[in-house]
Every structure is written in structure tokens, then in C-alpha cells.
Backbone as CSV, one residue per row, in Angstrom:
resi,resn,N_x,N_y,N_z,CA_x,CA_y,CA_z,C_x,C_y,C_z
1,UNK,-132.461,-25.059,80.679,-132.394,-24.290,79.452,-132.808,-22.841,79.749
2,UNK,-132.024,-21.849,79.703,-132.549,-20.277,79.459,-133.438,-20.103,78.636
3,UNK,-134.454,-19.128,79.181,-135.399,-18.659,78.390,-134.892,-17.452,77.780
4,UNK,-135.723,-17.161,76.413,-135.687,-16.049,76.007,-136.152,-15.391,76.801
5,UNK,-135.258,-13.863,76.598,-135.980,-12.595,77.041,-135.939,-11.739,75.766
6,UNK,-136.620,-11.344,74.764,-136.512,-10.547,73.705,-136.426,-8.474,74.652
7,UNK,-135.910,-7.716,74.134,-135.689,-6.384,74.292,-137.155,-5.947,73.471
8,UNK,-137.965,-5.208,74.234,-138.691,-4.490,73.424,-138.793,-3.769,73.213
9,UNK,-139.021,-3.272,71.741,-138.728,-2.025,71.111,-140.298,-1.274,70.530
10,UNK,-140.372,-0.172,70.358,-141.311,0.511,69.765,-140.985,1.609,68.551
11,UNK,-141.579,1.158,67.994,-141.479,2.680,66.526,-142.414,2.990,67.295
12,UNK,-142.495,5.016,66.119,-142.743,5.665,66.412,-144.103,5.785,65.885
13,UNK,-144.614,5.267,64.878,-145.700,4.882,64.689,-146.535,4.327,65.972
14,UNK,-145.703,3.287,66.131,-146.656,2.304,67.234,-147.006,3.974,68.281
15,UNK,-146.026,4.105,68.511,-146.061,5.391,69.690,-147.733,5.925,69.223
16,UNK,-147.789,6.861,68.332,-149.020,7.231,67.935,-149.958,6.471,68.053
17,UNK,-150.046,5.084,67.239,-151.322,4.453,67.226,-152.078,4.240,68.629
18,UNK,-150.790,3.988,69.528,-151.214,4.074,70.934,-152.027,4.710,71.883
19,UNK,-151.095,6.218,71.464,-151.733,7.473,71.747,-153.637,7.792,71.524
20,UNK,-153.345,7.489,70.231,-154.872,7.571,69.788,-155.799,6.334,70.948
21,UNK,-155.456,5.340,70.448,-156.312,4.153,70.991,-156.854,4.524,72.772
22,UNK,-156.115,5.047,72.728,-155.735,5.268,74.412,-156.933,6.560,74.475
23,UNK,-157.441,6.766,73.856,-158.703,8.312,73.821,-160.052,7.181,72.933
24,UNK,-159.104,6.216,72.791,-160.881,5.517,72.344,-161.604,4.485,73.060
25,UNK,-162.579,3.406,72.946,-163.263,2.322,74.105,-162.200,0.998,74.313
26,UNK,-160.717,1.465,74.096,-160.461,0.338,74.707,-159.308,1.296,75.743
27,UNK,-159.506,2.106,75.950,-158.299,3.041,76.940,-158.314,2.404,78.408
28,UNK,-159.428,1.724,78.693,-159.153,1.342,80.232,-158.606,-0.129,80.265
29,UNK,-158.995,-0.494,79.106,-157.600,-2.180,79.423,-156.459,-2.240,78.537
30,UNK,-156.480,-0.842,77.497,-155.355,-1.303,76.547,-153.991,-1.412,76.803
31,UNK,-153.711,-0.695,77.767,-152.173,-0.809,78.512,-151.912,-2.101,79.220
32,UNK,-153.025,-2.933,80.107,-152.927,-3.787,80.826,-152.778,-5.235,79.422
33,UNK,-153.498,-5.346,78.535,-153.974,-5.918,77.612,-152.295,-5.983,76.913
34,UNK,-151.939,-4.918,76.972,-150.412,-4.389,75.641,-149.682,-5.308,76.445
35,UNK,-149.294,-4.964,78.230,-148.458,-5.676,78.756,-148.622,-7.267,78.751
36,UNK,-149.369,-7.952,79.189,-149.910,-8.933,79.419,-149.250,-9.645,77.421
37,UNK,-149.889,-9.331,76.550,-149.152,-9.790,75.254,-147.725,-9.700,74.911
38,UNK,-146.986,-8.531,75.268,-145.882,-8.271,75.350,-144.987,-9.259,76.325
39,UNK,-144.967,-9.463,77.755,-144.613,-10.115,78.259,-144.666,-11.751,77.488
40,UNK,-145.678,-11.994,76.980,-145.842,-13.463,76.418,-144.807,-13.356,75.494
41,UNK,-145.114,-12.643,74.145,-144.203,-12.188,73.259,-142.461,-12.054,73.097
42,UNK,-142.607,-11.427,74.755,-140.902,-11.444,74.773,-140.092,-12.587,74.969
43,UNK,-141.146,-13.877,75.514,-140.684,-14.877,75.962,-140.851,-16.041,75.062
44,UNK,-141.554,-15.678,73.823,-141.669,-16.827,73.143,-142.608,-17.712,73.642
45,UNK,-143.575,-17.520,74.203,-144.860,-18.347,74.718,-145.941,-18.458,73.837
46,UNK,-146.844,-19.662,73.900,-147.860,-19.707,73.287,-148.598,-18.986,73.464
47,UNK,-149.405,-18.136,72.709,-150.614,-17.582,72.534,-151.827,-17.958,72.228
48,UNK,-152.824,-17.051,72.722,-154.144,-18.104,72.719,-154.321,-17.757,71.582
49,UNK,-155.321,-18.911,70.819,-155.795,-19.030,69.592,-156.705,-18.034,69.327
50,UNK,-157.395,-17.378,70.396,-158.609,-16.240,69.906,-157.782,-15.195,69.658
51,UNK,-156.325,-14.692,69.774,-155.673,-14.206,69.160,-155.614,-13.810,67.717
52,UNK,-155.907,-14.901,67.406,-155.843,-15.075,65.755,-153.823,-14.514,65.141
53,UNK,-152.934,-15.418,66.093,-151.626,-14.435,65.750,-151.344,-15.149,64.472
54,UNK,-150.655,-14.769,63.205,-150.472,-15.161,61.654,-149.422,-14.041,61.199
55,UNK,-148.495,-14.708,60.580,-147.151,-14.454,59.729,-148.192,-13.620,58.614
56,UNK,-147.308,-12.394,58.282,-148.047,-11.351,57.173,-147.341,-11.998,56.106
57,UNK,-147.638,-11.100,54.801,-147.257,-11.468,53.828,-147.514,-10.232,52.541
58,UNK,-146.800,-10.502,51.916,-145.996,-9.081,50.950,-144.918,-8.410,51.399
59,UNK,-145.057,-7.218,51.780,-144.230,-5.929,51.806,-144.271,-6.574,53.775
60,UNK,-144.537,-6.579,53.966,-144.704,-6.761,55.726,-144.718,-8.355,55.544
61,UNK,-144.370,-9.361,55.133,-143.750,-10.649,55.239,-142.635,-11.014,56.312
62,UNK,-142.049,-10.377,56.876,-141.003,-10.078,57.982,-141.828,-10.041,59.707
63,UNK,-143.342,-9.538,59.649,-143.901,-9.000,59.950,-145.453,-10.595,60.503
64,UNK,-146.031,-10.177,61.931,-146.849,-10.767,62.128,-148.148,-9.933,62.858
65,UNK,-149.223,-10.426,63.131,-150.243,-9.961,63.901,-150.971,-10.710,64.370
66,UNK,-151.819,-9.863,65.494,-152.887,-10.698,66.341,-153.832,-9.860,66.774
67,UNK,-154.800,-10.142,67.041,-155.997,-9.570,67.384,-156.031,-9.421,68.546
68,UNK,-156.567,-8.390,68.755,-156.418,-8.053,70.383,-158.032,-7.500,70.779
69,UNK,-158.708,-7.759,70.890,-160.249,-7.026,70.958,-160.898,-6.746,69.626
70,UNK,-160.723,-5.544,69.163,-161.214,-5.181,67.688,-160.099,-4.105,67.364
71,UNK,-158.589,-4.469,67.853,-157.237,-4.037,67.194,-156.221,-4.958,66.601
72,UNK,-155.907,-4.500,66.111,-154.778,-5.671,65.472,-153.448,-4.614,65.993
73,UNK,-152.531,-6.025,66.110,-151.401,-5.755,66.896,-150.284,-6.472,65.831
74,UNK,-149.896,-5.113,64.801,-148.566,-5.860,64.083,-147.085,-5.383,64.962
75,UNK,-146.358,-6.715,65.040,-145.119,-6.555,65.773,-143.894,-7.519,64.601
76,UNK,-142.989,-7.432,65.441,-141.443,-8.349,64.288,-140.576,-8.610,65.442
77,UNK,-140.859,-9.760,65.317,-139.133,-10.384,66.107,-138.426,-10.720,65.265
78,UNK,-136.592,-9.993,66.038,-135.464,-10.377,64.872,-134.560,-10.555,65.890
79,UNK,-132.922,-11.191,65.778,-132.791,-11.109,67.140,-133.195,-11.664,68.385
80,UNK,-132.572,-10.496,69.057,-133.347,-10.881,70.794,-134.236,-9.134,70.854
81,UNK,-134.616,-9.116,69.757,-135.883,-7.998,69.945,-137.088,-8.307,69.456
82,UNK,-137.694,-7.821,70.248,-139.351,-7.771,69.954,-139.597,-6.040,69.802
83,UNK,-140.323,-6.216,68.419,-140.744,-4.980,68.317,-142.105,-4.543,67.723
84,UNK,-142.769,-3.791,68.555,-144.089,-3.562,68.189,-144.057,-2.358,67.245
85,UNK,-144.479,-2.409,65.651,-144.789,-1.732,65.150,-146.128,-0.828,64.539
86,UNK,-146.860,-1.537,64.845,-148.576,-0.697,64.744,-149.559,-1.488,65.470
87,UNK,-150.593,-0.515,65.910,-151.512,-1.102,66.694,-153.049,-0.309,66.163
88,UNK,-154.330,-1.019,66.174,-155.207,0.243,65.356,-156.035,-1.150,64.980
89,UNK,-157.298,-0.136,64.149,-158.213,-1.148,63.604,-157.573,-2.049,61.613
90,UNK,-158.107,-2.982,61.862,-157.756,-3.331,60.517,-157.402,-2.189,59.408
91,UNK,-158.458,-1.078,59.048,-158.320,-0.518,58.619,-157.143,0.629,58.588
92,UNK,-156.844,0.519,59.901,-155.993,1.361,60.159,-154.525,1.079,60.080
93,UNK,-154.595,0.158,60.149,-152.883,-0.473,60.121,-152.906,-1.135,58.557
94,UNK,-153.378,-1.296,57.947,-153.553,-1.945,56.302,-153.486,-0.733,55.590
């Protein structure tokens, strides 16, 4: 059976939230941390439960997240894309 490979995509948001994060205390693993989820992500693999990953709901119902340290990581698969759309503290992405 072929595995998925999802295409990953980034808004331009995500772009920013990145940017920032990347000047705050998680800049020395957040790239390694991004890949490492992403790769899982593109493939449709289980994720660990300290994740906390959960289907949103309202206006972002289309839309899921997971915890990544003390960021939350909202992304959307549609397709054969994976796309990361915000990354940031609760507060920041809500």
C-alpha cells in the first residue's frame, strides 16, 4: 500500500508567527521540533498523546492543533496538502 505524502504548505501568517518564535526560548529546537511534526503530519502517522492534537471547532472547524512545548501548532489537511497555518502561544493564535 502507498503511503501518503501530503505537500506542505505555509500561509503567510504561519511565516510570521515563526519569525517571531524563532527570537523567543524556543528558537534553538523550534525548527528541529517544526520538522520532526511536519514529517509525521505529512504522512499521516500517529502522534504522541502529549501532543494534545484535537479537531477545532467554530470558524476554524476545518482546522486542528497540537501542542508543541508551550505553542500551539494550528495546521489543515485537505487533499494531499498539509498546511500549517499558525504557530504562537494560546493566546496568540485564539
Amino acid at each position: 500500500m502507498a503511503q501518503i505524502l501530503r505537500e506542505v504548505k505555509f500561509t503567510k501568517q504561519f511565516k510570521k508567527d515563526r519569525q517571531r518564535e524563532l527570537q523567543g526560548k524556543y528558537r534553538k529546537s523550534l525548527d528541529d521540533d517544526l520538522k520532526c511534526i511536519t514529517d509525521l503530519l505529512r504522512r499521516d502517522c500517529k502522534l504522541d498523546p502529549s501532543w494534545n492534537d484535537h479537531q477545532l471547532k467554530g470558524k476554524l472547524q476545518d482546522c486542528r492543533d497540537l501542542h508543541l512545548h508551550g505553542l500551539v501548532l494550528i495546521y489543515k489537511k485537505y487533499d494531499n496538502i498539509l498546511s500549517l497555518e499558525r504557530l504562537g502561544s494560546h493566546s496568540e493564535v485564539f
